[in-house]
PLY file of the C-alpha trace (Angstrom):
ply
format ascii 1.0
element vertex 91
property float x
property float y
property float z
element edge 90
property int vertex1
property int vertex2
end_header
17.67 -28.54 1.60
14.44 -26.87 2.73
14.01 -24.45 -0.29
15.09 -27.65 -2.67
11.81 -29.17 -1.13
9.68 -26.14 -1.41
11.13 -25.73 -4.99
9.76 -29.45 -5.94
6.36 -28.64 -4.34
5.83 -25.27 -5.82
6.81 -26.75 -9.15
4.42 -29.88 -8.43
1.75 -27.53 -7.92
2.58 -25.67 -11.46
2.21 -28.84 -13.22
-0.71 -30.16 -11.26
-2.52 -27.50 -9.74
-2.79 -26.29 -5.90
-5.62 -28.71 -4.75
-3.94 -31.97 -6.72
-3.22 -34.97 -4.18
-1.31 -38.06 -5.33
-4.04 -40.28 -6.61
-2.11 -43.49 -5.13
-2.31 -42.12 -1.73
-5.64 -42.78 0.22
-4.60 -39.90 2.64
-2.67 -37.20 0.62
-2.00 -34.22 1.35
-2.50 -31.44 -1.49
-0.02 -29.92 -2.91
-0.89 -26.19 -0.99
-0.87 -27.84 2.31
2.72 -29.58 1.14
4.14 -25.87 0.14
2.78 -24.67 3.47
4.62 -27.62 5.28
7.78 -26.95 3.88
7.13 -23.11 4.68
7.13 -24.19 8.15
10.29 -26.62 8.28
12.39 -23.50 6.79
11.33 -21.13 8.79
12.18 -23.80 11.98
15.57 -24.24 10.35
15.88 -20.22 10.16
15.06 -19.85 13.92
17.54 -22.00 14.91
20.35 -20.49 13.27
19.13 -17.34 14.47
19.06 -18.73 18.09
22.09 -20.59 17.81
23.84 -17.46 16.89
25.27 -19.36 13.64
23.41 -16.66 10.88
21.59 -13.23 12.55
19.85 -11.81 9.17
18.95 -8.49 11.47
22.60 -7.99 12.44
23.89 -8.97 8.92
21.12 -6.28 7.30
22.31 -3.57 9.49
26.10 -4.09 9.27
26.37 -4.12 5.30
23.32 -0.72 5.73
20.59 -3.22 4.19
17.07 -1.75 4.56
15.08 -4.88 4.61
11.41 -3.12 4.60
12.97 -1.53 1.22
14.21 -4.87 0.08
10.98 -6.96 0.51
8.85 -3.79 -1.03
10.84 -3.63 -4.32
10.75 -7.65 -4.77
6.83 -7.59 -4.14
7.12 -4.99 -7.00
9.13 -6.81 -9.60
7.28 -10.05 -8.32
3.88 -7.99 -9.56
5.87 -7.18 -12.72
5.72 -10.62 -14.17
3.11 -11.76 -12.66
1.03 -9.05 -14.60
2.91 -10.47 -17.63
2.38 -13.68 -17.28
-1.48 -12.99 -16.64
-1.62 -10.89 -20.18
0.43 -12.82 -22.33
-1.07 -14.54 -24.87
-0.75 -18.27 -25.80
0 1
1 2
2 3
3 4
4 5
5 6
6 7
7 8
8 9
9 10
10 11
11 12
12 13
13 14
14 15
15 16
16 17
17 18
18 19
19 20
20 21
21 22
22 23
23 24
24 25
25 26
26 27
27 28
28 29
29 30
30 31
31 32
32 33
33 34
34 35
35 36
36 37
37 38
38 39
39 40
40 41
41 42
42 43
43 44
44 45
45 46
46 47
47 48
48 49
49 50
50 51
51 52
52 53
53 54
54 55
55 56
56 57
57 58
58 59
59 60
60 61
61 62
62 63
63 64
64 65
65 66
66 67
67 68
68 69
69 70
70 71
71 72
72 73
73 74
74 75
75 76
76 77
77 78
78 79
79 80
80 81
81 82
82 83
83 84
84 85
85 86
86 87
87 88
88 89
89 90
């Protein structure tokens, strides 16, 4: 549910831009405050799984031999990829 809701704020944000507020609001928040909002309620929700011992991402990385620092490093590359793409592309 979280990620659905940082999903519609990110995509808000695409259509609208970062600093857009809903014009019908007197006190609206912007979209980038919104995304970093959201940020925060999933990363509550991932604490407590992680203290109510219902999902442990370090034990699950290090059973299945997962190296996480690897993980997150060749994302951030890929990530760069497109992003580079998307920067150069014409249109």
């Amino acid at each position: 549910e979280e990620c659905i809701e940082i999903s519609k704020e990110v995509h808000k944000s695409l259509r609208f831009g970062l600093k857009d507020k809903n014009p019908e609001k007197i006190y609206a928040k912007s979209n980038e405050v919104k995304i970093a909002l959201e940020f925060a309620d999933l990363m509550a929700v991932l604490e407590l799984l992680k203290e109510n011992y219902i999902l442990d991402f370090d034990k699950i990385f290090i059973e299945n031999d997962i190296n996480i620092e690897n993980e997150i490093k060749n994302k951030k590359v890929k990530v760069m990829k497109y992003f580079e793409y998307a920067n150069n592309k014409e249109g």
